[in-house]
N, C-alpha and C positions, 0 to 999 in steps of 0.2 A: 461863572465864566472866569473870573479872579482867581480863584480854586483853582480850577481845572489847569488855567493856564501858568501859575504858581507851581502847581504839582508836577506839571511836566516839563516848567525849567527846570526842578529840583533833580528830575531824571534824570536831564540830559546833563548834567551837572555832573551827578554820581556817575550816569557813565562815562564822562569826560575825566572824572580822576580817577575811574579803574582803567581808563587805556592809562592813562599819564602813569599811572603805578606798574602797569604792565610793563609799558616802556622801560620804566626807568627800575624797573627788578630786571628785565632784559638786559639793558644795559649793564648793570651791577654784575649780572650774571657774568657778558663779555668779559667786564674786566676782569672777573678772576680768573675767568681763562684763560685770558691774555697775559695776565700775571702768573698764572702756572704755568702756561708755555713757555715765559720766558723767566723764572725762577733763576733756571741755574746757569743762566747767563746774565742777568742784569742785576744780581741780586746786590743792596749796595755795602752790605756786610757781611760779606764774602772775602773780601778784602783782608778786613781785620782778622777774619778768623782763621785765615790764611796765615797769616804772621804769627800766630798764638800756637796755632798746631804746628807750624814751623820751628818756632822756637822751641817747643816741646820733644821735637822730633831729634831736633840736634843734638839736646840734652841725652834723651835717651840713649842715643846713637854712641855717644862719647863714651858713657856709664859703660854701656852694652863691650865696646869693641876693650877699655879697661878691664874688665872681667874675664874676656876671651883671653886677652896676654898675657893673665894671671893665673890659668892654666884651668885645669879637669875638674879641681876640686871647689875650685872657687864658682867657677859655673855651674855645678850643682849645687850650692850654696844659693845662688843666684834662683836656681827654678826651685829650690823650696820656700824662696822670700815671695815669688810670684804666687805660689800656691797660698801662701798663708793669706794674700792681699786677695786671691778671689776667692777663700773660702769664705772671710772676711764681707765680702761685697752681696754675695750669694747666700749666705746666712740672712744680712739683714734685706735682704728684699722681701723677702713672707714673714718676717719676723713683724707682731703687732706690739705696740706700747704698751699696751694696758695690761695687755694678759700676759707680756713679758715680765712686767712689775709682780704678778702674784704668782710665777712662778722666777723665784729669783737663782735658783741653780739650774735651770732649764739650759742654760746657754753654755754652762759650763761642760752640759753633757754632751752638747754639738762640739765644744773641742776634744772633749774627751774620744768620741769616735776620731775623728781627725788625727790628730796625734798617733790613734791607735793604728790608721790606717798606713799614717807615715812607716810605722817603726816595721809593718807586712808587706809593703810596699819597696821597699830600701835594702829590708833586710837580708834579700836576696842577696844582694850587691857584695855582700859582706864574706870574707870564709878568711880561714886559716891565715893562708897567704897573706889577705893585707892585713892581718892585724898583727902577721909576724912582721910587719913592715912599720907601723907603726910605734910600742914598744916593746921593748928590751925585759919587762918589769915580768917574771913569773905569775907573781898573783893575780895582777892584771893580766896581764895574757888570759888568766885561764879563767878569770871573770868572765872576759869579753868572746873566748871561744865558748864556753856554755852559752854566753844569750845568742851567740849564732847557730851552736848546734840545736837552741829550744825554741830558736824564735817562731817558729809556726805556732806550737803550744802556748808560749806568750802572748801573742797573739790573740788568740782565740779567746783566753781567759779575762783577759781586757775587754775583749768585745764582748763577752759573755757577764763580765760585769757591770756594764754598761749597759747592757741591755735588761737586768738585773736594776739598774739606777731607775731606766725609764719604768718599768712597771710600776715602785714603788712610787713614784714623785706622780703618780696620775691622780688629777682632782677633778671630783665630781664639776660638770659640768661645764668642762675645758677639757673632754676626751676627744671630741672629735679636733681640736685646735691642735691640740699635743700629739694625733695622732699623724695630721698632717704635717707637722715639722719634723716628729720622725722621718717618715719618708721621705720628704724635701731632703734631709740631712744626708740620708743614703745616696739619694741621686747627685748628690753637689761632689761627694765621695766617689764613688764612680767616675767623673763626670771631669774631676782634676785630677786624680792618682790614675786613671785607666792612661789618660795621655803622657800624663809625667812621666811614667814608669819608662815607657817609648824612649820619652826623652834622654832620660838620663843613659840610657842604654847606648842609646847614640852616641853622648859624649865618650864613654867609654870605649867604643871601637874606634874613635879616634873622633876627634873635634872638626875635621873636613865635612861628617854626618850631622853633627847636629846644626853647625855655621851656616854651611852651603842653603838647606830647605830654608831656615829662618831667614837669612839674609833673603830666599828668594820670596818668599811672603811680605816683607817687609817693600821691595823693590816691588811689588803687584798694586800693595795699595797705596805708593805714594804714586808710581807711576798711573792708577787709576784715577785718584785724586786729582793730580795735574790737567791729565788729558779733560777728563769730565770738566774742572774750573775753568776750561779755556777752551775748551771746541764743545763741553756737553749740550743736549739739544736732545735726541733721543732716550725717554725712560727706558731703564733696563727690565727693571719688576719691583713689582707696585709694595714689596715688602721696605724697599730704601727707594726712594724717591730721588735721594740724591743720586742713586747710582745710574750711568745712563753706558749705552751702547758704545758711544765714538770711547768713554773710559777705559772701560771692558775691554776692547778690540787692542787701543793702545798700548794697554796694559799687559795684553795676553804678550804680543811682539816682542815689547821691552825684556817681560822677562823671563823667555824663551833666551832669546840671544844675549841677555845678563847670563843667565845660568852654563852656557858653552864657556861665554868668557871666566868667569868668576872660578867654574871647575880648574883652567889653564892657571890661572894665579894661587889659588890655596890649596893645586894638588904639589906644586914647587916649595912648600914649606912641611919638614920631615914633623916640626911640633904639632901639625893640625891633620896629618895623615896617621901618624902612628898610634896605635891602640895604648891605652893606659890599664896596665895590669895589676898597680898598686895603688897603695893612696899617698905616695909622695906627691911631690912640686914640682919635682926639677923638669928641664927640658928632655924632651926625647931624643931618640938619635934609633933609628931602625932599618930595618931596608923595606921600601916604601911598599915592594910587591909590584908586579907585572900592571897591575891595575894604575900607577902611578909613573910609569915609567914612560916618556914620550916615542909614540911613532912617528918615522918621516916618513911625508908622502910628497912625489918629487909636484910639481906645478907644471912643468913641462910646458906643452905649448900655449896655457892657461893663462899665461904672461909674459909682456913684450920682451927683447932682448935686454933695455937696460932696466929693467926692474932686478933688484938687488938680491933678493931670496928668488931661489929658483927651486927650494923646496920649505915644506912647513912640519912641524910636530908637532901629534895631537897627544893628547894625554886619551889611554880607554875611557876614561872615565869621564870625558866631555860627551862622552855619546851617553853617557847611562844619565848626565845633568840637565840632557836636552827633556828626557820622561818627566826629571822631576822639574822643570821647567816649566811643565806640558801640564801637570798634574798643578802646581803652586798657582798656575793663569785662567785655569778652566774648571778644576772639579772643588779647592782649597775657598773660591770667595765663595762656596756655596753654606761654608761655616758663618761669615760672616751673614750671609741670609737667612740664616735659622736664628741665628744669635737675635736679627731685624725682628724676625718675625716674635719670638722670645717677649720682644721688648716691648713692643705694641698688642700683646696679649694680657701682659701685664700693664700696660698704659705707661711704660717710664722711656725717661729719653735715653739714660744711659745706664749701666749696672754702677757707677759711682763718678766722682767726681775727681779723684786722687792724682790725674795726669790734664794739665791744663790741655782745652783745644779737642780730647779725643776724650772722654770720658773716666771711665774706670780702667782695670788692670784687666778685666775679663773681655771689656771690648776690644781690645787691641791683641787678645789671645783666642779668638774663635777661631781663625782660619790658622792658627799656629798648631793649634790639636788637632787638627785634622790632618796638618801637613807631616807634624812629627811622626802619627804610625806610619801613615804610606812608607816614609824616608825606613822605619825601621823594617818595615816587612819587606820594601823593594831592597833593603840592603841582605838581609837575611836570604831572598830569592835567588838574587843574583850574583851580588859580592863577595859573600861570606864562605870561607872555606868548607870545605864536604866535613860533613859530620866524624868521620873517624879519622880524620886528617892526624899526626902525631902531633901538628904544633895544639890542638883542639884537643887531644888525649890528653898532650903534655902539662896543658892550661885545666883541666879537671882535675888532675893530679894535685897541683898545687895549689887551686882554689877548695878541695875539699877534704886534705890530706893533712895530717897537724908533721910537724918535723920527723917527731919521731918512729910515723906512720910510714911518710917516705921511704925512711932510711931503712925500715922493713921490706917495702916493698923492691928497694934497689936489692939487697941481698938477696931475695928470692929472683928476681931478674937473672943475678950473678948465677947462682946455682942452676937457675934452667940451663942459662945460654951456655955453661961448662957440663953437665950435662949430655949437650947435645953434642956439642964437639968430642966428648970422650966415645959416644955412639959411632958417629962415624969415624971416629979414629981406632 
């Protein structure tokens, strides 16, 4: 009887603390719920982090707008210091310690392609003209016109040596290891120079192309960030956690109607409109082009009698900044969510640490690469003069013509066009 009835407090016991455990993993459970519903509103070091990316933000900002007013060439100076910081960040992410240690030229060979990538990538950029702009010096001149007229051949031989490097340096039992930094390496290559290339492109047809999309990426995610820190409430997708809907939506508005305004302010400056055809500094001075020139459209009875402007001028080009507005708010954070998901496939919080607040140099550039082509192909679609336009002829001419070639070419000109006048005369 003792027993029996022993054994069966014992029960009621043991069921009494699997409810109690039940309970209280239910509740446990609640609160994380409760706590992940309300994350990104109660979070109590949100605060700080706010200040720190803040503070980072300004910094950038300052550097960033110093380089703009320094002109063409200093801004491409600028995107090959970012390329070298995320080939840098993106190298060492699959890079292992141990097996980097026994392979101790292995890293070398990852810049070697890089570098090589740089000079095929660039080298386009390069001809006659600016390097007759640059110096004076014959021998040099005609140094640096051969490495432009061989540079594909260069090229090639580079990478072909290189590729020559990795067969040799392969050791037994670190193929499959070495086989995948290869390719990692190729991808990171692609992956920075496919976007840059865009970029700097941009700059050269004039600094309104490259400013405008980046300023408006820039205005996307802080103005996402804000909204999100102070009204978010709604998950956007489940790749950033932090990202939520009221963000998103805030975000899209801002900077739609930033990019109408921002177009009206940096198409009024001739040094951020005008194309750069050489590799000086100085400022520009051009005629801006139809594209840049404001129309007035009257207000009429849109506004009271004593309202002051009774018309307004738009710049064309506020209409073509509302697209990229459209495209920077809606299709550009979807870099940033690759980059999300990138991150968490790999298990890491950030691709580095290099920039307090926001991580590495590649997190803060996912939705920039994205933005850069659209900007250079929607410029090319719709902006860019027709392919056999004379000032387009006349700019091939000069970009792949050496002096003395011209001066050929002008006299045979002369001789047509007398020629023809003696025909019909």
């Amino acid at each position: 009887m003792q027993t029996n009835s022993s054994s069966s407090d014992i029960s009621s016991n043991s069921v009494g603390r699997a409810r109690h455990r039940k309970k209280s993993t239910e509740a446990v459970t609640d609160g994380k719920k409760t706590k992940e519903t309300n994350l990104l509103v109660n979070d109590q070091n949100k605060y700080k982090s706010m200040l720190i990316r803040t503070y980072s933000s300004l910094c950038m900002m300052a550097g960033f707008v110093l380089v703009v007013y320094m002109g063409h060439l200093y801004i491409w100076a600028m995107v090959v210091v970012i390329q070298y910081f995320m080939a840098r960040e993106l190298f060492n992410l699959l890079m292992r310690v141990n097996e980097a240690r026994r392979l101790p030229w292995f890293r070398l060979l990852n810049w070697h392609f890089f570098f090589t990538a740089m000079l095929f990538t660039y080298g386009r950029f390069l001809s006659h003209h600016l390097v007759n702009t640059v110096t004076t010096d014959k021998l040099l001149y005609k140094l640096v016109s051969a490495l432009v007229k061989y540079q594909m051949l260069i090229c090639y031989f580079l990478y072909i040596a290189g590729f020559m490097w990795f067969i040799l340096t392969l050791k037994k039992k670190m193929y499959k290891y070495q086989f995948k930094q290869y390719a990692w390496t190729h991808m990171i290559l692609l992956l920075v120079f496919a976007q840059s290339s865009f970029t700097v492109a941009n700059i050269f047809e004039g600094i309104f192309w490259f400013l405008l999309p980046a300023s408006l990426i820039a205005i996307n995610d802080v103005a996402a960030y804000f909204f999100g820190f102070f009204f978010g409430r709604t998950p956007l997708i489940k790749l950033s956690p932090k990202k939520t809907w009221e963000g998103f939506i805030g975000a899209s508005v801002t900077t739609i109607i930033s990019a109408f305004l921002l177009a009206r302010v940096m198409g009024s400056f001739k040094c951020l409109t005008c194309p750069r055809k050489d590799l000086s500094t100085g400022w520009l001075d051009c005629d801006p082009g139809p594209m840049f020139k404001p129309e007035h459209f009257s207000l009429g009875e849109w506004v009271p009698q004593w309202f002051p402007w009774k018309e307004v001028g738009i710049l064309p080009v506020q209409w073509h900044a509302l697209a990229l507005g459209l495209f920077a708010s809606i299709i550009a954070p979807f870099g940033g969510f690759f980059a999300s998901g990138f991150k968490r496939a790999f298990k890491i919080k950030d691709f580095g640490d290099s920039i307090p607040g926001h991580g590495g140099i590649t997190d803060r550039m996912d939705c920039q690469m994205v933005m850069a082509v659209f900007a250079y192909i929607y410029h090319q679609s719709f902006i860019a003069n027709q392919p056999f336009s004379v000032e387009t002829i006349l700019d091939q001419i000069l970009r792949n013509l050496s002096p003395e070639e011209q001066f050929i070419l002008y006299e045979k000109l002369g001789l047509n066009f007398l020629g023809r006048q003696l025909a019909q005369g």
